[in-house]
C-alpha positions in Angstrom: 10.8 113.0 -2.7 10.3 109.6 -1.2 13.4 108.0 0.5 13.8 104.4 2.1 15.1 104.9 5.1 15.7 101.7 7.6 12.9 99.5 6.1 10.1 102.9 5.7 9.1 104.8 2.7 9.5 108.4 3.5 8.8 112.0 2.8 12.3 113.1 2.6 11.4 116.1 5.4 10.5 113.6 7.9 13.6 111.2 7.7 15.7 111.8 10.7 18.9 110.4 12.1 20.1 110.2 15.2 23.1 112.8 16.5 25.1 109.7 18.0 25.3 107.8 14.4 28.9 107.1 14.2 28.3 108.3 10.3 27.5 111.6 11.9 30.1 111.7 14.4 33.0 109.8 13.1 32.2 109.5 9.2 32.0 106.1 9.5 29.6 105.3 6.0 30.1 103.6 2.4 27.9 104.7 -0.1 27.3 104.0 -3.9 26.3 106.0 -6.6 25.1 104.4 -9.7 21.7 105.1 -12.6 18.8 103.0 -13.9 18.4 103.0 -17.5 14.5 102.0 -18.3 14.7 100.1 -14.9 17.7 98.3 -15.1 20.7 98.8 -13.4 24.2 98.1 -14.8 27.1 96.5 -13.0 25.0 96.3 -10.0 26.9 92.8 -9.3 30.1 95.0 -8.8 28.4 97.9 -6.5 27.3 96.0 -4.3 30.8 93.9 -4.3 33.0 96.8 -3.5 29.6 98.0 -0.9 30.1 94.8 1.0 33.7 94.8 1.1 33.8 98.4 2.3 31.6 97.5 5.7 33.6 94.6 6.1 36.3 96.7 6.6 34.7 99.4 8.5 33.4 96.8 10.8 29.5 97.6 10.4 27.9 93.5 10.7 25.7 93.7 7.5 25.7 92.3 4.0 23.6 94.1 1.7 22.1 91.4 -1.0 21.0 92.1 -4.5 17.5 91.3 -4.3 17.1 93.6 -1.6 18.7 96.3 -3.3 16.4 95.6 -6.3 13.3 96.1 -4.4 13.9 99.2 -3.2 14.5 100.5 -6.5 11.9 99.2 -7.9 9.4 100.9 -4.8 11.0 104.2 -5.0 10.1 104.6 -8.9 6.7 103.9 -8.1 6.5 106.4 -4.8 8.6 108.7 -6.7 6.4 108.1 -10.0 9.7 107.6 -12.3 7.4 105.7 -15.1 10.8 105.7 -17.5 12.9 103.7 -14.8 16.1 106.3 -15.6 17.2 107.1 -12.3 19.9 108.0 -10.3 20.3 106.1 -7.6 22.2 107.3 -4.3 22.8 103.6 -1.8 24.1 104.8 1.5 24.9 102.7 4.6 25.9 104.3 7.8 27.4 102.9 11.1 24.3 103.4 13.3 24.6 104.2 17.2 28.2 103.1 18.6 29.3 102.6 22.4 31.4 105.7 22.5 34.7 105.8 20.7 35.1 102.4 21.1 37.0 99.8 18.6 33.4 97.5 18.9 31.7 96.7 16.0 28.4 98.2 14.5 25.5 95.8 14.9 22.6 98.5 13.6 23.9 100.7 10.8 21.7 102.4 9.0 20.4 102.2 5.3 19.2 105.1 3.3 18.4 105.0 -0.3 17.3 108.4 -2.4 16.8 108.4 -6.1 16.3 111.2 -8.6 15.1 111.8 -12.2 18.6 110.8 -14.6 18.4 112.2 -18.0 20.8 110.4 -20.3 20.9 113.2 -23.2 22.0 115.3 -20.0 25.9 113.5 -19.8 28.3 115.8 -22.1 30.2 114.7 -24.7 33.6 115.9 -23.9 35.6 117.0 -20.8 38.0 119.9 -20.2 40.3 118.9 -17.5 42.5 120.6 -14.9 45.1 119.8 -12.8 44.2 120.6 -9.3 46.5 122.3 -6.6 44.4 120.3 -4.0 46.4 117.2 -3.3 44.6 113.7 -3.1 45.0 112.7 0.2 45.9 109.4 0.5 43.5 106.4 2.3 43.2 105.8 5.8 43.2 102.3 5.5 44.5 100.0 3.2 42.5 101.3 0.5 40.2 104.2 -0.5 36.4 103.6 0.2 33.8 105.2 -1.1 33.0 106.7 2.4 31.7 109.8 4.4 35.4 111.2 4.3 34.9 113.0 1.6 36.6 117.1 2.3 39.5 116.2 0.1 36.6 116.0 -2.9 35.0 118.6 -1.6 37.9 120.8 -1.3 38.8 120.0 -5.3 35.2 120.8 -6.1 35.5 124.2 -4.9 38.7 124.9 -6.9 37.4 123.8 -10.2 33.7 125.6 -9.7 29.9 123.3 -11.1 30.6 123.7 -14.6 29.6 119.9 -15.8 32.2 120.0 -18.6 34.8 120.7 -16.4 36.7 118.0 -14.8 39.5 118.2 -11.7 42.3 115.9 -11.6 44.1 114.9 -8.4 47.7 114.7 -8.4 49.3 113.0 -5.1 52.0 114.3 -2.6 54.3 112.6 -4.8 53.0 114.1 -8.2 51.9 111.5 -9.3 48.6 111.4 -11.3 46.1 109.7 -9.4 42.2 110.5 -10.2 39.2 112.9 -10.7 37.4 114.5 -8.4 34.7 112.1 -9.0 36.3 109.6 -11.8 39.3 107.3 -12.8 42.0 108.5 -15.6 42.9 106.6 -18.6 44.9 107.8 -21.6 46.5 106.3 -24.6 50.2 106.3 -26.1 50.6 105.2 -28.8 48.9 101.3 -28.7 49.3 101.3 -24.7 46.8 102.2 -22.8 48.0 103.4 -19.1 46.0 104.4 -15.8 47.0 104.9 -12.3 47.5 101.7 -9.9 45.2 101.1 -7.0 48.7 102.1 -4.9 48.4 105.8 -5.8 45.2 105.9 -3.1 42.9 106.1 -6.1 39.1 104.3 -5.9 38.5 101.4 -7.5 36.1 102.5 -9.6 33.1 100.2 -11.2 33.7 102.0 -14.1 37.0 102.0 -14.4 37.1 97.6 -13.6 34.8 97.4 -17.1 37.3 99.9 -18.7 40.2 97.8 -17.4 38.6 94.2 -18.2 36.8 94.8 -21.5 40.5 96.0 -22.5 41.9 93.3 -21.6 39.6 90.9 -23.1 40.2 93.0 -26.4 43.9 91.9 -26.3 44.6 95.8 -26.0 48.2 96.6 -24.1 47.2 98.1 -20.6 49.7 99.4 -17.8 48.6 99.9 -14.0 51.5 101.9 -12.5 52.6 105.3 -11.6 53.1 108.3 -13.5 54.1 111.8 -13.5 52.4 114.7 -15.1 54.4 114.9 -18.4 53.4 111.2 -19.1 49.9 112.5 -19.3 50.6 115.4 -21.1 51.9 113.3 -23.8 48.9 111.2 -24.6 47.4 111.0 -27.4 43.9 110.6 -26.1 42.2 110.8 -22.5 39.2 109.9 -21.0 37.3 109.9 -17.3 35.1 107.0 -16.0 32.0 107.0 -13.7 29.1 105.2 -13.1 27.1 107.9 -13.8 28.7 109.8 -16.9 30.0 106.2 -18.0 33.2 107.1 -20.2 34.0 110.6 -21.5 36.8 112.1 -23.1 39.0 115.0 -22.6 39.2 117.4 -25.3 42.0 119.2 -23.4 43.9 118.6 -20.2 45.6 122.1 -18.9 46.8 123.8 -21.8 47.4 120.3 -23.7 44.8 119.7 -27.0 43.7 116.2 -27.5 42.9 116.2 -30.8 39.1 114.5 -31.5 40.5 112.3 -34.4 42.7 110.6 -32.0 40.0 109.2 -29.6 40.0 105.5 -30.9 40.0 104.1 -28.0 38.0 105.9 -25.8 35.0 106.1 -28.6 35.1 102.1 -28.9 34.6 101.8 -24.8 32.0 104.5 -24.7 30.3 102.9 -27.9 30.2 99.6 -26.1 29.9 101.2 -22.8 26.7 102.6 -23.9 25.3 99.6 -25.5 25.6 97.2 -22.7 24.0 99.6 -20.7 21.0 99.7 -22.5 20.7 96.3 -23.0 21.2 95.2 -19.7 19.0 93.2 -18.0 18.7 92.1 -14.4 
């Protein structure tokens, strides 16, 4: 595999970083994960948003631009030979070399970019979820980035196993429900559709934005807040967003049955998910 790495196109054996990266030593890094359908890449705008916002706050002095982003991409399905442009795409930034533990800020981070084969047919219809006895830990800053901290996930993926189909969900120290290993939470009740406020420590998911806006626009009843198991147990449809899987349903979630005919509202986003993405053009 070819990589970018710091303005190079590499083999992926020969990309090397230094020990005294603060990403290394302190997990001080934002990365994004997000796919390339025929070439294009959906919500990019967004990504990169959040991306920028993140180094702000971790202090690393750089301000990663679309069009920069775009070339990359666009080099690393030729090196790579992706003809199809359907990729996914991993867009990491990493402090760089730091004066010590020191509160100074990072004027040399480190950009890597690696991108893979993405096969579309591959996402899975339907999710079986379970509640995790891993707690989500909660942010330590004023909100969760998509950083290098990421044990608490890794911890959850352990418990729940690589099964695809399978799904974790995060509870807080408050059991409250807060998010997926690796997605936001939406259900319906009735003609309300609820999902956990930023103020449980979830992400902010890209994902979960379009989920939240294309609702909205729709005129549909959405609540942001905080609720307890039971609340969830009581849906009458669930679903899990990412920007990779896009929106997918739960089928069950513990030993509750969604029942398929109920998923109106989580078919109409996916439907529409879906066809943006395809038609998307940058």
């Amino acid at each position: 595999m070819i990589i970018y790495l710091n303005g190079q196109y590499i083999e992926e054996k020969d990309a090397t970083l230094s020990p005294f990266d603060h990403g290394f030593l302190y997990g001080i890094g934002v990365f994004e994960t997000f796919t390339s359908l025929a070439g294009q890449v959906f919500l990019l705008d967004w990504h990169l948003e959040r991306l920028n916002q993140s180094l702000r706050d971790l202090c690393i002095e750089s301000t990663i631009e679309k069009p920069f982003v775009l070339d990359i991409i666009h080099t690393l399905f030729n090196q790579n030979q992706i003809t199809d442009g359907h990729a996914r795409i991993r867009f990491n930034v990493s402090a760089g070399r730091g004066n010590g533990f020191s509160a100074d800020p990072y004027e040399e981070p480190v950009v890597f970019v690696m991108i893979s084969p993405f096969r579309p047919e591959s996402i899975v219809d339907e999710k079986q979820g379970i509640i995790l006895d891993t707690r989500r830990n909660t942010p330590e800053g004023p909100r969760r980035l998509k950083s290098h901290h990421y044990m608490n996930n890794l911890l959850a993926k352990r418990e729940v196993g690589n099964d695809p189909s399978v799904e974790g969900i995060f509870l807080t120290k408050e059991d409250d429900v807060a998010e997926g290993i690796t997605s936001n939470l939406f259900w319906r009740k009735k003609d309300v559709i609820y999902t956990p406020s930023l103020d449980t420590g979830i992400l902010n998911g890209v994902t979960r934005r379009y989920c939240i806006e294309t609702l909205q626009a729709s005129g549909i009843p959405l609540i942001e807040g905080r609720y307890p198991l039971s609340h969830l147990f009581s849906a009458d449809e669930a679903w899990m967003t990412n920007s990779v899987q896009g929106i997918v349903p739960f089928k069950n979630i513990g030993d509750t049955v969604l029942q398929n005919h109920n998923r109106t509202i989580s078919t109409k986003l996916r439907t529409e998910y879906t066809k943006e993405r395809l038609e998307h053009k940058e």
